[in-house]
PADO-306335 format. One record per residue (C-alpha): residue in one letter; x, y, z. Coordinates in steps of 0.05 Angstrom, whole numbers, always signed. Each point is the difference from the previous one (the first is absolute). Example, Ala and Ser with C-alpha at 12.3 -4.5 7.8 and 13.67 -1.06 7.14 Angstrom:
2
> residuo:xx:yy:zz
> A:+246:-90:+156
> S:+27:+69:-13
END
This chain:
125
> residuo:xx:yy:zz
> X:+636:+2833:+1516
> X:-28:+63:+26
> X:-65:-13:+12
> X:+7:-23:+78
> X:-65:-40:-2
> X:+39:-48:-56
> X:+54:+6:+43
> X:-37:-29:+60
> X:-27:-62:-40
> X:+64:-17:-29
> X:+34:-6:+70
> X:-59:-36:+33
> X:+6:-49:-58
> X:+72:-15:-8
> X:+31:+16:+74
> X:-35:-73:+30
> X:+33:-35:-40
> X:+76:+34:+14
> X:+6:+48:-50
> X:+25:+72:+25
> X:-39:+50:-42
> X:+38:+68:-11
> X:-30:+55:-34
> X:+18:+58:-40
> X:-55:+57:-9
> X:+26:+19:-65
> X:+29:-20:-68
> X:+62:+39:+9
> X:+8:-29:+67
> X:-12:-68:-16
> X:+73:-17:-42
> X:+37:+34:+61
> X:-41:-41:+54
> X:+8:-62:-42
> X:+86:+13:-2
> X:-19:+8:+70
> X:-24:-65:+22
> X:+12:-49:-62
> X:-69:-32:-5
> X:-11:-69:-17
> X:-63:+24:-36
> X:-30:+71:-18
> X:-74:+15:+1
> X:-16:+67:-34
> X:-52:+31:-18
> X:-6:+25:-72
> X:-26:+67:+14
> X:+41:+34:+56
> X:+13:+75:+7
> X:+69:+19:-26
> X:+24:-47:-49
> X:-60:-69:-18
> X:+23:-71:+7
> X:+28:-6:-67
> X:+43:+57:+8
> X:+27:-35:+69
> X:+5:-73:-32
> X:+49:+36:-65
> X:+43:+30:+64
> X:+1:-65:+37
> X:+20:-37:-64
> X:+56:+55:-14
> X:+30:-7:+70
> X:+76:-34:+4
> X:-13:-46:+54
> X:-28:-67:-27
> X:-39:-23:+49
> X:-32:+65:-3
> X:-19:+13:-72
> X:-17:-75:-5
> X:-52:+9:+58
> X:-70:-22:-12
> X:-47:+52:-11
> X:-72:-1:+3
> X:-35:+57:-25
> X:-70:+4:+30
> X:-47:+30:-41
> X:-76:+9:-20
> X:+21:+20:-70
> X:-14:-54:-48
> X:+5:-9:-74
> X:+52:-34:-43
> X:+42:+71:-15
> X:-3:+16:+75
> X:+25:-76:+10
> X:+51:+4:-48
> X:+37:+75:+26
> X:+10:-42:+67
> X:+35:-60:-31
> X:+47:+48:-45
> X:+14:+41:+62
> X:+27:-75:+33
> X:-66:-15:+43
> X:+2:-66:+31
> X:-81:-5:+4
> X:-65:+37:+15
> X:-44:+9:+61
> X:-68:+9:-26
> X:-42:+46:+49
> X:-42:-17:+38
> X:+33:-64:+25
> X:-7:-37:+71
> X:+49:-16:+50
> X:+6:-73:-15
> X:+16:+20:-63
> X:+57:+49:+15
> X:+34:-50:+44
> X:-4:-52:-53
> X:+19:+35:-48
> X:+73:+22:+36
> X:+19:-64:+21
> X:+1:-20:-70
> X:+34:+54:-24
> X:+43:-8:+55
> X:+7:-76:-16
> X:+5:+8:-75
> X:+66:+59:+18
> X:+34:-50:+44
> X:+0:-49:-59
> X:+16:+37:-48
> X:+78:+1:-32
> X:+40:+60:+37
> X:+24:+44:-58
> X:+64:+33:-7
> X:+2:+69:-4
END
């Protein structure tokens, strides 16, 4: 996300309960940071300077590396509607964020993701 004040919330929310937050200010930064550091789970923001989240979620799911392209990604988002809905899920989102949320429900929602990743099948590449 760029917006540092998002930023800010998201860290306060997840870091307590042991997740490292790392950050990329832009969508053309974001794929790079993610080869990087091989999250467990990506937050991003669907309207970020450089390339938007969709853009960033078709790169991830394009990426060699397994673990990688089969990362869970969260697209967080005030944009609703079914069409809007629908362009995430055919660009491979995992799930929405709806703005404005709450830190209880950030932290939550991550360990389930998180939860739901770890039981999931691992898939051959």
């Amino acid at each position: 996300d760029d917006d540092p004040t998002m930023v800010k919330l998201l860290t306060l929310a997840l870091e307590p309960d042991g997740f490292r937050v790392v950050t990329a200010n832009d969508g053309k930064a974001a794929p790079e940071q993610a080869r990087r550091e091989h999250p467990a789970l990506v937050l991003l923001h669907w309207q970020v300077p450089g390339a938007d989240g969709i853009e960033v979620t078709r790169a991830l799911r394009r990426e060699r590396d397994p673990p990688l392209r089969d990362v869970p990604v969260v697209l967080i988002t005030a944009q609703s509607g079914p069409g809007n809905t629908a362009a995430g899920f055919a660009a491979g989102v995992t799930d929405y964020l709806s703005e404005p949320f709450r830190a209880p429900h950030v932290r939550t929602r991550a360990q389930v993701w998180l939860l739901r990743r770890r039981a999931e099948p691992a898939r051959e590449s």
